[in-house]
Biopython code that builds the backbone (N, CA, C, O; Angstrom):
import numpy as np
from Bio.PDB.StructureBuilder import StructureBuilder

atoms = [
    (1, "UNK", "N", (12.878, -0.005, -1.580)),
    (1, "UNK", "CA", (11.492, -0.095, -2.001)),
    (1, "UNK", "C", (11.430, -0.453, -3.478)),
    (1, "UNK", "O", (12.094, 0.145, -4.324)),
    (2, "UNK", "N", (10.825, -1.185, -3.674)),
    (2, "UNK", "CA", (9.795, -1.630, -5.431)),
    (2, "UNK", "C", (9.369, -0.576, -6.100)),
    (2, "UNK", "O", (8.766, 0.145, -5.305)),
    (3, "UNK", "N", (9.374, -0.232, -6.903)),
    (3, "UNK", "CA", (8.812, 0.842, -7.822)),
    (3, "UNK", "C", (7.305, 0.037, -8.054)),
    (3, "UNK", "O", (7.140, -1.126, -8.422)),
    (4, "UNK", "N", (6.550, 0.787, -7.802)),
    (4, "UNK", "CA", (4.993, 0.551, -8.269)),
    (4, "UNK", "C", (4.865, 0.805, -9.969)),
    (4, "UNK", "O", (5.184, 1.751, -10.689)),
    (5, "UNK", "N", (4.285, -0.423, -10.212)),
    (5, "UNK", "CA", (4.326, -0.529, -11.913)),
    (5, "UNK", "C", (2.900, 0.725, -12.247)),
    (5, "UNK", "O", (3.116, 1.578, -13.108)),
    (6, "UNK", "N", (2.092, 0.725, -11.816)),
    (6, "UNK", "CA", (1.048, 1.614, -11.961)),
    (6, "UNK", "C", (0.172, 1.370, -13.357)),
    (6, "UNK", "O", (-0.231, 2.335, -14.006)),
    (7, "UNK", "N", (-0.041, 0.234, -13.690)),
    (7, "UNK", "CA", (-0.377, -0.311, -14.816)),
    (7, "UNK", "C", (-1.381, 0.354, -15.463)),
    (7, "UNK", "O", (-1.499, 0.384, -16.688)),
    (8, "UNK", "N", (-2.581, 1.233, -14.171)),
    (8, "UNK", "CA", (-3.816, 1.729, -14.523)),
    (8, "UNK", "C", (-3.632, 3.354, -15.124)),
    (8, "UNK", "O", (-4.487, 4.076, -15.636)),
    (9, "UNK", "N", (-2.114, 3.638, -14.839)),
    (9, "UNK", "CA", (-2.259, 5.116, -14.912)),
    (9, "UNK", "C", (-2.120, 6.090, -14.107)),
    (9, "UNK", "O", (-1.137, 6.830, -14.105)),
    (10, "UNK", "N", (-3.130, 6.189, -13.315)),
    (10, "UNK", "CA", (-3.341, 7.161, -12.598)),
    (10, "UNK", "C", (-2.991, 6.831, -11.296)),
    (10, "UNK", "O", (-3.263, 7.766, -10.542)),
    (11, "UNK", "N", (-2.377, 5.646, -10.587)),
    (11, "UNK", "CA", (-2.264, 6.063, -9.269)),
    (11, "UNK", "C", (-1.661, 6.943, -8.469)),
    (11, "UNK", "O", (-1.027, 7.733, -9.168)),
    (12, "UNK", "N", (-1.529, 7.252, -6.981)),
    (12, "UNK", "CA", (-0.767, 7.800, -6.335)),
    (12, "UNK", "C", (-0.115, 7.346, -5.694)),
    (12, "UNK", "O", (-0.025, 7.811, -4.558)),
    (13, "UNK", "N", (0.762, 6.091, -6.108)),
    (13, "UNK", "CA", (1.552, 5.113, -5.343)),
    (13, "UNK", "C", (2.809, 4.663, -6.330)),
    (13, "UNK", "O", (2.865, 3.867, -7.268)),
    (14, "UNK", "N", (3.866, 5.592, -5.653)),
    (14, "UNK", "CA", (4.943, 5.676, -6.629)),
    (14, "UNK", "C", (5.909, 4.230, -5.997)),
    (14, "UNK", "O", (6.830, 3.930, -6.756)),
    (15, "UNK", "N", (5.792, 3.378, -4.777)),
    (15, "UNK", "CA", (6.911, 2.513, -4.629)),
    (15, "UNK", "C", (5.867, 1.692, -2.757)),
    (15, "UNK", "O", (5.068, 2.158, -1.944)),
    (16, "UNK", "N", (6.635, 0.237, -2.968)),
    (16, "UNK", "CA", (5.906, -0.169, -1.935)),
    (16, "UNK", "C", (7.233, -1.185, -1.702)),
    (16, "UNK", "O", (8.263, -1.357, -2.355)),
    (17, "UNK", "N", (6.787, -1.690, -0.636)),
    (17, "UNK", "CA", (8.022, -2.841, -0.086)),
    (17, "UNK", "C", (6.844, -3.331, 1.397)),
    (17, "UNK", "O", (6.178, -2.809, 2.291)),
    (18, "UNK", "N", (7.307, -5.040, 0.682)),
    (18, "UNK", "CA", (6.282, -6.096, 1.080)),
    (18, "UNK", "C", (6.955, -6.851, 2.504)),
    (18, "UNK", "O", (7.994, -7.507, 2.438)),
    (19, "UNK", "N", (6.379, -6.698, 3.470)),
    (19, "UNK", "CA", (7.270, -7.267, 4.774)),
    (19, "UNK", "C", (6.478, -8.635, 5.065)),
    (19, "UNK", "O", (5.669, -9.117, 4.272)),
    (20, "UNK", "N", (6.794, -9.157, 6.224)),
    (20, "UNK", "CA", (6.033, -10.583, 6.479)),
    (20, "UNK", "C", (4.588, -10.001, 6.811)),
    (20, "UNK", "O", (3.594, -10.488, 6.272)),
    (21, "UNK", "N", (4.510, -9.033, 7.640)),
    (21, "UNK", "CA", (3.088, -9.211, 8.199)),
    (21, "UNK", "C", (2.718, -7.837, 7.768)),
    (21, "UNK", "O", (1.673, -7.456, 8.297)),
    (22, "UNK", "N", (3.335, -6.884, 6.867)),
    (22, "UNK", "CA", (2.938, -5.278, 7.056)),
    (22, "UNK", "C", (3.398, -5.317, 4.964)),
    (22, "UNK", "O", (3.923, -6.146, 4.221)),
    (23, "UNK", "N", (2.815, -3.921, 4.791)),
    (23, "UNK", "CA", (3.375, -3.543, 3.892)),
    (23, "UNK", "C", (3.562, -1.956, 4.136)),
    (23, "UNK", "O", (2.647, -1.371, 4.715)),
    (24, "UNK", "N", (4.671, -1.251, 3.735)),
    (24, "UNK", "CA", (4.932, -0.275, 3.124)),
    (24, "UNK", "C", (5.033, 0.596, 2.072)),
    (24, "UNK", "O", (6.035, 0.701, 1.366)),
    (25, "UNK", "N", (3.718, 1.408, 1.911)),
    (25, "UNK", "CA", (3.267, 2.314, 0.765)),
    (25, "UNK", "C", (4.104, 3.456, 0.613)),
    (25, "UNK", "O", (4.409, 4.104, 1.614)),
    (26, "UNK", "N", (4.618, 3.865, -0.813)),
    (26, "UNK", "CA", (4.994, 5.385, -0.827)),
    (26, "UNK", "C", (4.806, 5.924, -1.791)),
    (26, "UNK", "O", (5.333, 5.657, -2.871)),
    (27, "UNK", "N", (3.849, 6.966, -1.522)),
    (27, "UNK", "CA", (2.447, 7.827, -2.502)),
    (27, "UNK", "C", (3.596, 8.899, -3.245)),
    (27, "UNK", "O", (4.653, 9.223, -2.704)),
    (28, "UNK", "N", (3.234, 9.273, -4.328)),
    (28, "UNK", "CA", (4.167, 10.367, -5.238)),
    (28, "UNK", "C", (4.296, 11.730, -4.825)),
    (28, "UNK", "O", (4.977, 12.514, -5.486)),
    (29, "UNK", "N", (3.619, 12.118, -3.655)),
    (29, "UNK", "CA", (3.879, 13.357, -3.019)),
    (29, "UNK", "C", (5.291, 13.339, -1.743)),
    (29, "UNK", "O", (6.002, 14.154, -1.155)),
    (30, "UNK", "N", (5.060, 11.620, -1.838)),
    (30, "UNK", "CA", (6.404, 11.314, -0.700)),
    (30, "UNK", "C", (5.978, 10.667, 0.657)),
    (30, "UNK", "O", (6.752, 10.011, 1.355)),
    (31, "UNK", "N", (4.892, 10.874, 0.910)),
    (31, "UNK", "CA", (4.111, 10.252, 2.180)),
    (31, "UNK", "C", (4.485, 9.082, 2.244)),
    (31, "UNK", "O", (4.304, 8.474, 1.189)),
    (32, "UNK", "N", (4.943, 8.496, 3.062)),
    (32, "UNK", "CA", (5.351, 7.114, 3.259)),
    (32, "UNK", "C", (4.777, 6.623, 4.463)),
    (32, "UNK", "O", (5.118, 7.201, 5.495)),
    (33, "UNK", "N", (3.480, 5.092, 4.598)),
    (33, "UNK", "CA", (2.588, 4.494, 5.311)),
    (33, "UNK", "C", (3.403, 3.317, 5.477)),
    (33, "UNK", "O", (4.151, 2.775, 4.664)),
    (34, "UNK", "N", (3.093, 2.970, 6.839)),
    (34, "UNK", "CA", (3.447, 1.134, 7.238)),
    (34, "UNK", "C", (1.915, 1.230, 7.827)),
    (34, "UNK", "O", (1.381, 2.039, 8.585)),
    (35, "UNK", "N", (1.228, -0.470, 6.851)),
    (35, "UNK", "CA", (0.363, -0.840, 7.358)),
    (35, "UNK", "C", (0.235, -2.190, 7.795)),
    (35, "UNK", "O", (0.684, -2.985, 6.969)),
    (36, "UNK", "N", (-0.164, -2.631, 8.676)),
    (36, "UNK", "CA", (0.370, -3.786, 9.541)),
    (36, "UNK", "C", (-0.723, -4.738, 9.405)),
    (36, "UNK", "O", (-1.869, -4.391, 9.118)),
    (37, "UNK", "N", (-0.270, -6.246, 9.663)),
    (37, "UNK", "CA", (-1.494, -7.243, 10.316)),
    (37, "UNK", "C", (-2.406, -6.333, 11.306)),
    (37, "UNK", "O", (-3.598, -6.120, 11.080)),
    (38, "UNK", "N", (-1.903, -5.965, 12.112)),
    (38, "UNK", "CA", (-2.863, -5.216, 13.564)),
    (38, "UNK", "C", (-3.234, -4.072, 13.231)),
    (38, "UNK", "O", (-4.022, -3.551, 14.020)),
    (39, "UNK", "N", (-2.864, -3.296, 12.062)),
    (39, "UNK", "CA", (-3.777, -2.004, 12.024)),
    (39, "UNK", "C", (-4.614, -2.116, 11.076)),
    (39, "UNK", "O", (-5.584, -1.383, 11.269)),
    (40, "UNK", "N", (-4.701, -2.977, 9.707)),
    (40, "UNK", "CA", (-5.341, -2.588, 8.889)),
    (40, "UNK", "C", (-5.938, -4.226, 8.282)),
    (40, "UNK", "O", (-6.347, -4.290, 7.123)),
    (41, "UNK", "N", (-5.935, -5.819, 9.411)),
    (41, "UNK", "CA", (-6.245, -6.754, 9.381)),
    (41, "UNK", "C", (-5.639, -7.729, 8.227)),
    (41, "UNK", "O", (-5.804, -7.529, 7.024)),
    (42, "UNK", "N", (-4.990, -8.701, 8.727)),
    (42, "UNK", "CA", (-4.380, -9.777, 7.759)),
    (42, "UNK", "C", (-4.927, -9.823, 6.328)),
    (42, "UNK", "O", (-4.281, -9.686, 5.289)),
    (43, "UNK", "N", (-6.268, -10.048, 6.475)),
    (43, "UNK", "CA", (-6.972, -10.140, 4.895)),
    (43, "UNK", "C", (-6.835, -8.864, 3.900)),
    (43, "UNK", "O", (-6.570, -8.972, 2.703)),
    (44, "UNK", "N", (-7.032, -7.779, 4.504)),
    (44, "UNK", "CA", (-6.444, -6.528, 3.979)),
    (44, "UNK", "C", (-5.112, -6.207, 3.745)),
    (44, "UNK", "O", (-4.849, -5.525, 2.755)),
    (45, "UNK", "N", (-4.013, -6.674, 4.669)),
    (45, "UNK", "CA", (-2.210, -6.938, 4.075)),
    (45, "UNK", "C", (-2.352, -7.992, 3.043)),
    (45, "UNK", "O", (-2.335, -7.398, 1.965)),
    (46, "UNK", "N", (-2.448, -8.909, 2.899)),
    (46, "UNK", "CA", (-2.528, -9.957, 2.225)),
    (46, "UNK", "C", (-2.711, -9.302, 0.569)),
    (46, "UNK", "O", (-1.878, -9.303, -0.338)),
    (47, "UNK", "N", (-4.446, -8.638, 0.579)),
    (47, "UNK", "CA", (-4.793, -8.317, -0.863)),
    (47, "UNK", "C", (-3.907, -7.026, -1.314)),
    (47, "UNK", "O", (-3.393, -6.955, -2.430)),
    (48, "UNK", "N", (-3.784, -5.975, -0.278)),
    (48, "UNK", "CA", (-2.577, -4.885, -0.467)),
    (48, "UNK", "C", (-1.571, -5.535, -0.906)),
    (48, "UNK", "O", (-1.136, -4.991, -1.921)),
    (49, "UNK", "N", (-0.645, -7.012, -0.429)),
    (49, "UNK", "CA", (0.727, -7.260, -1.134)),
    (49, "UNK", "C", (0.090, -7.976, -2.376)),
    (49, "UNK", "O", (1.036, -8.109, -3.151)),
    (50, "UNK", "N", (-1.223, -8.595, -3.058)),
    (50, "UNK", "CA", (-1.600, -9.085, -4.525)),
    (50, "UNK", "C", (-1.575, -7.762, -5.052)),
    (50, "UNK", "O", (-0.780, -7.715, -5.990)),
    (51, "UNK", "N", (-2.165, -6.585, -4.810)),
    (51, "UNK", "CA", (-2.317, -5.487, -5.716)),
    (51, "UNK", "C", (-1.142, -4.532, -5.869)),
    (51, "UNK", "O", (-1.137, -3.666, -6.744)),
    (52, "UNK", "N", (-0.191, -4.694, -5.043)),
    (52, "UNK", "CA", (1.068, -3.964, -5.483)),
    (52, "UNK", "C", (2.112, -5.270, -5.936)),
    (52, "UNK", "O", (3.294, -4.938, -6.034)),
    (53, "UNK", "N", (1.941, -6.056, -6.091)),
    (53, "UNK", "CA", (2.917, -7.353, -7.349)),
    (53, "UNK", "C", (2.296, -6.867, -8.439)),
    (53, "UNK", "O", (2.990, -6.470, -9.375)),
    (54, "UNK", "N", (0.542, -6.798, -8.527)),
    (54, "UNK", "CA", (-0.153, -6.559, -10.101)),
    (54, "UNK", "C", (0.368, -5.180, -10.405)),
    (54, "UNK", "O", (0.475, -4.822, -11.577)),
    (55, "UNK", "N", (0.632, -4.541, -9.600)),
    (55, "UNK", "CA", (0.731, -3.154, -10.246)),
    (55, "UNK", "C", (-0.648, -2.545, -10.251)),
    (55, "UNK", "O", (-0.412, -1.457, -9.727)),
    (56, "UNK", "N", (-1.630, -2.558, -10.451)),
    (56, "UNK", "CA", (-2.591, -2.183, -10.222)),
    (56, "UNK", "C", (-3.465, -2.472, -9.416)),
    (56, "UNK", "O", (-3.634, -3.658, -9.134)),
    (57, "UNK", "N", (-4.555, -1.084, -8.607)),
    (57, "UNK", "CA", (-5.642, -1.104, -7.723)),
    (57, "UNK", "C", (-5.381, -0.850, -6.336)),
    (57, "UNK", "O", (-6.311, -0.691, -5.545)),
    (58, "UNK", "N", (-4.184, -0.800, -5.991)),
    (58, "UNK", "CA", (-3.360, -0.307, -4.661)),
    (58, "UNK", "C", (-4.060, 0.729, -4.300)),
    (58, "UNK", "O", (-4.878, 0.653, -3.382)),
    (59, "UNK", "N", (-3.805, 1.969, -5.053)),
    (59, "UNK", "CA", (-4.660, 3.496, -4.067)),
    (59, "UNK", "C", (-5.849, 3.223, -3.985)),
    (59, "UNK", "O", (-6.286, 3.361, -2.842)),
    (60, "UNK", "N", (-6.670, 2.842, -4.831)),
    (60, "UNK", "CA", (-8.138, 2.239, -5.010)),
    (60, "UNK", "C", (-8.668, 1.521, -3.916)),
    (60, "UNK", "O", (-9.756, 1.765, -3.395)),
    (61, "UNK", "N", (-7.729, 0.454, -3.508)),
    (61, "UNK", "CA", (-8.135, -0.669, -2.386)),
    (61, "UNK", "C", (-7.926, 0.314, -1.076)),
    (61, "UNK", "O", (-8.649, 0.208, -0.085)),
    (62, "UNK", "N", (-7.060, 1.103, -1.157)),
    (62, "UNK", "CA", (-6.312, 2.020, 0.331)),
    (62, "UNK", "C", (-7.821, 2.827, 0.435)),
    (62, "UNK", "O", (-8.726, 2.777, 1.268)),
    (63, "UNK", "N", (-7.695, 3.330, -0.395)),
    (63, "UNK", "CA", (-9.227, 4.379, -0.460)),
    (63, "UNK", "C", (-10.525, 4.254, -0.335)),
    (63, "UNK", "O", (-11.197, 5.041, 0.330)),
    (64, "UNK", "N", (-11.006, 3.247, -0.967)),
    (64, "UNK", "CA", (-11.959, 2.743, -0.445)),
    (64, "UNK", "C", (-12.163, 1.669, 1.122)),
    (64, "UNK", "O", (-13.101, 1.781, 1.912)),
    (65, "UNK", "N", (-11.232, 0.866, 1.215)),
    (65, "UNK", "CA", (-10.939, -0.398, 2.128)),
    (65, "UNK", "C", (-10.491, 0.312, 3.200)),
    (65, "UNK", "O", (-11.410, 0.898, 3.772)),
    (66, "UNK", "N", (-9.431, 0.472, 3.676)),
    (66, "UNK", "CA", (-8.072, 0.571, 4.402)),
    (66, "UNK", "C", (-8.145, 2.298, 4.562)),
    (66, "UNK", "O", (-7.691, 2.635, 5.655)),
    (67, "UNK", "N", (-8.460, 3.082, 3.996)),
    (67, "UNK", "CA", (-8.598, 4.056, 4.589)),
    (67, "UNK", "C", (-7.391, 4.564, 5.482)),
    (67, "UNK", "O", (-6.247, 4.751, 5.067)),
    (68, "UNK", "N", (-7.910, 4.785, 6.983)),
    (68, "UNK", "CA", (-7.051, 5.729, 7.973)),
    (68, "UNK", "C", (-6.066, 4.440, 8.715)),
    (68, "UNK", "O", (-5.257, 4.742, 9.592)),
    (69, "UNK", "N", (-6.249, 2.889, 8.224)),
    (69, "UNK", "CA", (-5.418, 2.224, 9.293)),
    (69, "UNK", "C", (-4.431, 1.492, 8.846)),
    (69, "UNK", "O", (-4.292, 0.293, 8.604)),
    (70, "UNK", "N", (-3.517, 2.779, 8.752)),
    (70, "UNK", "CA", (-2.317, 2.661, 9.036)),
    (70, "UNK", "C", (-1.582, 2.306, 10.335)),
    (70, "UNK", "O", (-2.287, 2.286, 11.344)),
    (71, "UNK", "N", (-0.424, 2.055, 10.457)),
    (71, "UNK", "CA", (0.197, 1.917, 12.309)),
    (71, "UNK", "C", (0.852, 2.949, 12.052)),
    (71, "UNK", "O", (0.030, 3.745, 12.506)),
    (72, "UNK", "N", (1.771, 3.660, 11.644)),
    (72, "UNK", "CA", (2.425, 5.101, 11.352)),
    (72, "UNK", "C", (2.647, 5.489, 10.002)),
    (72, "UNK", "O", (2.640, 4.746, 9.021)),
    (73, "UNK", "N", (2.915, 7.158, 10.046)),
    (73, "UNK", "CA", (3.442, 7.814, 9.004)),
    (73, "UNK", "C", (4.544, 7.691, 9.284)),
    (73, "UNK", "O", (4.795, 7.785, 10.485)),
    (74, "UNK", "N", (5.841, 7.395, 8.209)),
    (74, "UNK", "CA", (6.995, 7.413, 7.982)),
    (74, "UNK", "C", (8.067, 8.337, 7.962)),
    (74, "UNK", "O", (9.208, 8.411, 8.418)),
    (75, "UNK", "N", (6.980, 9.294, 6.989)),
    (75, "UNK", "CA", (7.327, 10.221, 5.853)),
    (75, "UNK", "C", (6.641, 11.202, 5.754)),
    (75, "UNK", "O", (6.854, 12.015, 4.854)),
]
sb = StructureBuilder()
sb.init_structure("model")
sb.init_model(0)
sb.init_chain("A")
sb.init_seg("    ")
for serial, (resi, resn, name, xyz) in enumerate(atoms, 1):
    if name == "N":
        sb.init_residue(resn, " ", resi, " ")
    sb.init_atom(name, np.array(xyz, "f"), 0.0, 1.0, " ", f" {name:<3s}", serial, name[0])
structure = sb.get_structure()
């Protein structure tokens, strides 16, 4: 996994790793999410893998956007 640059500070997204169609989040408590084309819609993977390259707005976009659709907990 990538270390999340966290540019803003405050997130809760300590590391992510970018797949073809999914990405994989992992929050600083350890929780580890795979969110997929099919659970959480292409346009939503897509801006999830721009905001974890920027380093910032990842938990922000999850939290407001993306919410509960995930395809599994990991972790």
């Amino acid at each position: 996994m990538e270390r999340y640059r966290n540019l803003g500070g405050d997130s809760g997204i300590s590391a992510y790793e970018i797949g073809p169609d999914s990405i994989t989040v992992q929050f600083k408590g350890g929780a580890t999410y795979l969110y997929t084309n099919q659970s959480a819609g292409s346009a939503n993977i897509d801006h999830m893998k721009q905001l974890a390259r920027a380093g910032q707005g990842l938990n922000s976009f999850i939290s407001r956007v993306v919410k509960k659709g995930y395809a599994r907990k990991l972790r």
